[in-house]
C-alpha positions as CSV (number, residue, x, y, z in Angstrom):
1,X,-5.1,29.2,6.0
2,X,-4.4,27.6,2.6
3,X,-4.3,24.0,1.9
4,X,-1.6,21.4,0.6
5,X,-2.4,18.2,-0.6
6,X,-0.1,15.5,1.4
7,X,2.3,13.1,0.1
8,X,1.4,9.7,-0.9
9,X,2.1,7.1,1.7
10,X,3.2,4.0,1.0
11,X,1.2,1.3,3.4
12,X,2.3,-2.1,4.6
13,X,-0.1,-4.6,3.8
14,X,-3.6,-4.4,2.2
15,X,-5.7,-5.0,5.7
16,X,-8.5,-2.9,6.2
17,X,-8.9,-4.5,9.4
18,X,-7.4,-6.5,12.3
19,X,-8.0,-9.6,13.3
20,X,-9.8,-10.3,16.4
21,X,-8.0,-12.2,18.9
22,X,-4.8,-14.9,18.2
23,X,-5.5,-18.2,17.6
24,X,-3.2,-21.2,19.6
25,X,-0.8,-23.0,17.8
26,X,-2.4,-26.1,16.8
27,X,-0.8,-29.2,15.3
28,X,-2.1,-31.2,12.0
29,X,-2.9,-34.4,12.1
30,X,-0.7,-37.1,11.5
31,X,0.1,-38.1,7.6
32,X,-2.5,-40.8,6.3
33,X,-3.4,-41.7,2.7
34,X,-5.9,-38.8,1.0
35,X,-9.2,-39.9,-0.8
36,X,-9.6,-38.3,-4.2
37,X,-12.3,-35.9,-3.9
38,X,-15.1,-35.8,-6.1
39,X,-15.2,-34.2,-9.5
40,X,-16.4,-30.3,-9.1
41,X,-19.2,-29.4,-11.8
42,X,-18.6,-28.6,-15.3
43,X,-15.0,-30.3,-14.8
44,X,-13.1,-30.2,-18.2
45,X,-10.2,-31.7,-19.5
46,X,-7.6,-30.2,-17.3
47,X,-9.7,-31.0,-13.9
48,X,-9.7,-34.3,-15.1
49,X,-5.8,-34.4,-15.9
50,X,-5.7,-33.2,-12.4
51,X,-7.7,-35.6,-11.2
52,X,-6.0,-38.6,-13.1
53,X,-2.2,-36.9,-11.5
54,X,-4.1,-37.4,-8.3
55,X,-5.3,-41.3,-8.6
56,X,-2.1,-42.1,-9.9
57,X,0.0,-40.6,-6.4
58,X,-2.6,-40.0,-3.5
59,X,-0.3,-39.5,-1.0
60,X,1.7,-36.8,-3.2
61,X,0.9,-33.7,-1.7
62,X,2.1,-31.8,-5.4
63,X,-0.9,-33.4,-6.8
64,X,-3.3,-31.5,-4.5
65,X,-1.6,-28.4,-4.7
66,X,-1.4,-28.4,-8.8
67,X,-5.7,-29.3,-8.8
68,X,-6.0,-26.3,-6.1
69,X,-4.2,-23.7,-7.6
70,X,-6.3,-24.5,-11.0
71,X,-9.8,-24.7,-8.7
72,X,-8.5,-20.8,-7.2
73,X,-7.5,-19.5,-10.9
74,X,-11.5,-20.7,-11.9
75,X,-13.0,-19.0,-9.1
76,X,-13.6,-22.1,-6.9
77,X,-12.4,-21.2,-3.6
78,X,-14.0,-23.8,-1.5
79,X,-12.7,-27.0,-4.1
80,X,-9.1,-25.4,-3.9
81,X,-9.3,-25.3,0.3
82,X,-10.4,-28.4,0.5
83,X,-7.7,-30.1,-2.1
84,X,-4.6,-28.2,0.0
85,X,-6.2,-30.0,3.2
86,X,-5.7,-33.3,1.6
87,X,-2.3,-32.0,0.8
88,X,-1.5,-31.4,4.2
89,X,-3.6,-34.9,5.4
90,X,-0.8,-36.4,3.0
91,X,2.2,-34.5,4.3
92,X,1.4,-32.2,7.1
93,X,5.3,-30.4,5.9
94,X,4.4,-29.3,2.6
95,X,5.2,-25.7,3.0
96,X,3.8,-24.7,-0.2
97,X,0.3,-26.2,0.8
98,X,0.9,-24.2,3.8
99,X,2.0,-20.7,2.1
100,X,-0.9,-21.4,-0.8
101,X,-3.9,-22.1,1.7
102,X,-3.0,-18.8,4.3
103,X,-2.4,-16.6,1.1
104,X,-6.0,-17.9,-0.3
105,X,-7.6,-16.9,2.9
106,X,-5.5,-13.8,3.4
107,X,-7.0,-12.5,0.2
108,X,-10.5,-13.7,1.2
109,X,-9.9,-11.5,4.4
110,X,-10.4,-14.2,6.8
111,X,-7.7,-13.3,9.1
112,X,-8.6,-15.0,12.2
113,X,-8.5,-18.4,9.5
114,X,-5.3,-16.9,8.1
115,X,-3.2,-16.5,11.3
116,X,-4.5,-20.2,12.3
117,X,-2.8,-21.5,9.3
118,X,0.4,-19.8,9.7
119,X,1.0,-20.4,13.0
120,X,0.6,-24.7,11.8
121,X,2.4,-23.5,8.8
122,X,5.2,-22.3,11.5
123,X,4.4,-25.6,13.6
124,X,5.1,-28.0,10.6
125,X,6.9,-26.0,8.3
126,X,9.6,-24.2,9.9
127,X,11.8,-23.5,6.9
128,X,9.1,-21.3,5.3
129,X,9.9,-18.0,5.0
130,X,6.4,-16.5,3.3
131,X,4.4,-17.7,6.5
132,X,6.9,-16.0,8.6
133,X,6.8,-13.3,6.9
134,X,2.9,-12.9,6.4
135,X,2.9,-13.4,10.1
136,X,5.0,-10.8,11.0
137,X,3.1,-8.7,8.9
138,X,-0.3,-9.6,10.7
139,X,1.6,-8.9,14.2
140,X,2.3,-5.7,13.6
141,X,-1.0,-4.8,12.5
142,X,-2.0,-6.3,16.1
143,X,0.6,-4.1,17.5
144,X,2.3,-7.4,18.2
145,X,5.9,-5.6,17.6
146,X,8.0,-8.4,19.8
147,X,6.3,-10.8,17.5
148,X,6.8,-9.5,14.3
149,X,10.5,-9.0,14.9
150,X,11.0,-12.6,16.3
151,X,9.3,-13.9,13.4
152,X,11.5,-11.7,11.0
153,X,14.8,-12.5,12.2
154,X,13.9,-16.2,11.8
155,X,13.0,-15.6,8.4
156,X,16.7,-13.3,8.1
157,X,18.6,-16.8,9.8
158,X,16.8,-18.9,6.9
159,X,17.8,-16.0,4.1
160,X,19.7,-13.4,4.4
161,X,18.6,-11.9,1.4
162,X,15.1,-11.5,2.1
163,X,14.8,-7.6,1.4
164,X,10.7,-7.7,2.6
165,X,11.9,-8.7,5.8
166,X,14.8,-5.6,5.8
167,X,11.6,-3.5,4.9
168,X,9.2,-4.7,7.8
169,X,11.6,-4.2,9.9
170,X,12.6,-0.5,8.8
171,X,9.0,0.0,9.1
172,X,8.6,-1.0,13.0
173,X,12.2,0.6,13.5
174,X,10.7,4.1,12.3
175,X,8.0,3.6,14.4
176,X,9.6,3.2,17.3
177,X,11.3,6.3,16.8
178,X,14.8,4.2,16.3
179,X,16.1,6.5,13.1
180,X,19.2,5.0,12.8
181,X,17.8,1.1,12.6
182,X,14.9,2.4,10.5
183,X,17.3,3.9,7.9
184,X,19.7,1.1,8.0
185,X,16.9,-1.7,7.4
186,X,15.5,0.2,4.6
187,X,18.7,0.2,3.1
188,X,19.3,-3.1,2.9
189,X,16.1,-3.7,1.6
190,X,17.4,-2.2,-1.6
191,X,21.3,-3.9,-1.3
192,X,19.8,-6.8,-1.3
193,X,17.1,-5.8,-3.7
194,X,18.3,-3.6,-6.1
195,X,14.9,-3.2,-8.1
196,X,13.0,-3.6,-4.6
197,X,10.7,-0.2,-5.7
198,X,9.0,0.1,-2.4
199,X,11.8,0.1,-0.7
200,X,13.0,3.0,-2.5
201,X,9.7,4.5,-2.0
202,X,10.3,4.3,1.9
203,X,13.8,5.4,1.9
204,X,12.3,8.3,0.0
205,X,9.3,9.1,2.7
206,X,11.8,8.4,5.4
207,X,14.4,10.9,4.4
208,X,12.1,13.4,3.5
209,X,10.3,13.1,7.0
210,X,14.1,13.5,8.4
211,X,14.5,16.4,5.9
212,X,17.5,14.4,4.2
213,X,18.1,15.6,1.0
214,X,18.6,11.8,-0.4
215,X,14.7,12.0,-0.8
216,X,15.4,12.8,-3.9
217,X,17.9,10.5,-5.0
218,X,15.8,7.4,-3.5
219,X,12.3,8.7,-5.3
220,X,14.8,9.2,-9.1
221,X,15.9,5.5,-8.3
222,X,12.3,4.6,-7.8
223,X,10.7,5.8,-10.6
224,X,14.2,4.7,-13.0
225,X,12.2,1.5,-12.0
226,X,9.1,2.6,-12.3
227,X,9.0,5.7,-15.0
228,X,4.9,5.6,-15.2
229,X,4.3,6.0,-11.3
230,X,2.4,8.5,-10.6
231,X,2.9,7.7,-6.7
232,X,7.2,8.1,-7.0
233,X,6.3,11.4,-8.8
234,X,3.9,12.7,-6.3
235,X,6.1,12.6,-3.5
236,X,9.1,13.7,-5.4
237,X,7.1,16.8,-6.2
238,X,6.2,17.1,-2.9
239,X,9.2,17.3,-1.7
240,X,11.0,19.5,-4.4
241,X,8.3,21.7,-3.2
242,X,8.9,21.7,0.5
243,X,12.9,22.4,0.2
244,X,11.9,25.8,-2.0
245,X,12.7,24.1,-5.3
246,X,9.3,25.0,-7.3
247,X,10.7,25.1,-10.6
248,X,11.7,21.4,-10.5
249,X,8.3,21.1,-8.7
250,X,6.2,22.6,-10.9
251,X,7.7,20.4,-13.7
252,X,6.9,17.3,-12.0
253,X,3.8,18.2,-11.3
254,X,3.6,18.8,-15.0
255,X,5.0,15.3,-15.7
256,X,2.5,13.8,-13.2
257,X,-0.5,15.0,-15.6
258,X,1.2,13.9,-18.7
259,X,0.8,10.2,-16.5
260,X,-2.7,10.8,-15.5
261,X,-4.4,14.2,-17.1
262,X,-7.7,12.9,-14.5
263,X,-5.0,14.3,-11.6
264,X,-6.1,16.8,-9.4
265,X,-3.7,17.2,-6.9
266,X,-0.9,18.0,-9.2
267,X,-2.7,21.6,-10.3
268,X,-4.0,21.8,-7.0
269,X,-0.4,21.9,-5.5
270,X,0.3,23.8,-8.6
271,X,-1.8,26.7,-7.7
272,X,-0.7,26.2,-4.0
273,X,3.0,27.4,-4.6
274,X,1.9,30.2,-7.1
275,X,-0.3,31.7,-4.3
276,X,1.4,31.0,-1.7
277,X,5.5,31.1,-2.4
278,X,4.9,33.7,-5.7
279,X,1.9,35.6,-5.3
280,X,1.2,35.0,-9.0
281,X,-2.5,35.0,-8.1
282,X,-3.5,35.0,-11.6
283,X,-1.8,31.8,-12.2
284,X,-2.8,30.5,-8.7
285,X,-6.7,30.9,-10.1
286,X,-6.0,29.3,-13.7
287,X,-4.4,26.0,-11.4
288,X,-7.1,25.7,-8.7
289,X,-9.7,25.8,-11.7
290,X,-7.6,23.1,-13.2
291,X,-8.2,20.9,-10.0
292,X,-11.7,21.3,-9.8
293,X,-12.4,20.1,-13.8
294,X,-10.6,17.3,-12.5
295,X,-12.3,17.0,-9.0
296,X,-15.5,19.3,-8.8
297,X,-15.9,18.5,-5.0
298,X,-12.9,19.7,-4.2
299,X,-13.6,22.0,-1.5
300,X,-10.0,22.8,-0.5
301,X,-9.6,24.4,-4.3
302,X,-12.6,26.5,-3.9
303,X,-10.8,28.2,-0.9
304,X,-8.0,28.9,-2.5
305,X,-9.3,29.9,-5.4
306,X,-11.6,31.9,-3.6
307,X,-8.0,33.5,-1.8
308,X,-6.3,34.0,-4.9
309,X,-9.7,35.8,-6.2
310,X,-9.6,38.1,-3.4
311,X,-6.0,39.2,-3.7
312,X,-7.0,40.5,-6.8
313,X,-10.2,42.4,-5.4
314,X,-12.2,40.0,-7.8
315,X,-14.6,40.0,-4.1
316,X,-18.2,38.5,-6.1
317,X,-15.9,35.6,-7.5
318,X,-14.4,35.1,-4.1
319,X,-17.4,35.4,-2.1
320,X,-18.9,32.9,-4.8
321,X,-15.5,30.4,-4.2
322,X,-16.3,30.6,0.0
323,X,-20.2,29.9,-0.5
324,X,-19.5,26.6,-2.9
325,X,-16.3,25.4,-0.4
326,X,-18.9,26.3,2.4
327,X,-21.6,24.4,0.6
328,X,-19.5,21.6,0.3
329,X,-18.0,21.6,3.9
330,X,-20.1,23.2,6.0
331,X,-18.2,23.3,9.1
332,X,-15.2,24.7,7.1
333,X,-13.6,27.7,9.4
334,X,-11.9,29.4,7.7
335,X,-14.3,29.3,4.5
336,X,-16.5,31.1,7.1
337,X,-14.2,33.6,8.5
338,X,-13.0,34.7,4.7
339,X,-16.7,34.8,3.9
340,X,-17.4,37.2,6.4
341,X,-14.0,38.9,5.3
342,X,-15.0,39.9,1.8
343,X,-18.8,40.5,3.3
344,X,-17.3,43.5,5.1
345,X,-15.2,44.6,1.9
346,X,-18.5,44.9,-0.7
């Protein structure tokens, strides 16, 4: 068996977890006049400034917001919580106290935090499209799919033109197996969103798992936006190579270590279709030893190195190849069965 690297997903989301259980929807407390809080240390001119907007209109929930988005850019995560809670003590509907806080502890990974605030956020600020959005996202990552589409069609009746919300919702289409939604969402994503390069990357993935010959046209369009992705490449390589069309393949592959010359799957693959499409074994070894300057771990291009070797009866050089991808993987099968292969053949 020889080995193909696989094409580049593109994920939703960065989680790389879920949260633990849903939090009720809780309501803020009513609006009352915010204290100033106290000066953070080693406050300079600008915290003061802050501070001054701050003393001058307490109950302006902008003033908190401006001092907390400084306090996160500096690195003070606690200061710039507790100024958007003031915000909210002074207007419990400033959306963008709402949006700011849930994306601060988003990042920070507190999720169970995070889907408290949006689901206040939701409460108090209906009209805000980024918490619905952020909590459609976390619904589907709870496999919360009713959820997630409730929340996006809201978002969709607020704007129309909201071409993340076209995107999730391709995404849970295609998982439900429902093609024809799936295709249509995604491509509305990029009507509405003409420069909308992850959407073009999942049109791309999409059609090419559909074995729609548009792949193509949808991965050119991404990287025309993107001319340095190495990703759009990849899976445009990919899947020039798995309709037969290795010359264009090949050349992309070419292109993709021109973008990053550290790349191992692009002479990996390389050496892939020469041994396995053209039985150019010869150039199949030059490209596997390619990879593994790039990646010396790379068990996967020892065997096929190792395959290429033995089609040319180089059998020490083989057997050498199966021992390191052995070495490396030592419950690798078929290492083991060529191994005993070429044994039988010195």
């Amino acid at each position: 068996m020889k080995f193909n690297a696989p094409r580049i997903a593109n994920h939703l989301g960065l989680w790389v977890g879920v949260v633990a259980c849903c939090v009720l929807l809780s309501q803020c407390a009513d609006p009352v006049p915010a204290p100033v809080a106290e000066p953070v240390s080693g406050a300079d001119s600008t915290w003061t400034a802050l501070t001054a907007n701050i003393a001058a209109s307490p109950s302006s929930p902008e003033a908190y917001i401006a001092r907390a988005v400084w306090s996160a850019e500096q690195g003070l995560f606690s200061e710039a919580i507790s100024d958007l809670d003031l915000a909210l003590r002074a207007d419990s509907g400033a959306a963008t106290a709402w949006e700011y806080k849930a994306e601060l502890l988003y990042n920070a990974r507190d999720f169970e935090s995070t889907l408290s605030v949006l689901n206040r956020c939701v409460a108090n600020a209906p009209a805000s499209t980024a918490c619905r959005l952020r909590r459609a996202e976390m619904n589907i990552h709870l496999g919360q799919v009713e959820r997630a589409f409730d929340d996006l069609n809201a978002a969709l009746q607020l704007d129309n033109q909201l071409h993340e919300a076209y995107w999730m919702k391709g995404k849970l289409y295609e998982g439900l197996g429902n093609v024809d939604l799936a295709r249509s969402s995604y491509a509305t994503a990029v009507e509405v969103r003409p420069d909308f390069y992850d959407g073009f990357i999942a049109l791309g993935l999409f059609c090419a798992s559909q074995g729609d010959a548009l792949a193509e046209e949808y991965y050119r369009s991404a990287i025309e936006l993107r001319p340095k992705s190495v990703e759009a490449h990849y899976n445009l390589a990919m899947h020039l190579q798995e309709r037969g069309d290795f010359d264009d393949a090949q050349e992309t592959y070419d292109r993709i270590l021109e973008l990053d010359p550290n790349n191992a799957t692009a002479p990996f693959n390389q050496g892939y279709i020469h041994l396995e499409y053209r039985a150019n074994y010869a150039a199949a070894d030059s490209a596997f030893t390619e990879a593994l300057k790039r990646l010396p771990n790379y068990q996967q291009a020892y065997f096929n190195r190792g395959l290429a070797r033995e089609s040319m009866d180089r059998l020490e050089e083989a057997l050498a190849d199966y021992n390191e991808a052995l070495r490396l993987k030592p419950d690798y099968t078929e290492a083991a069965l060529a191994k005993g292969r070429v044994l039988k053949a010195l």
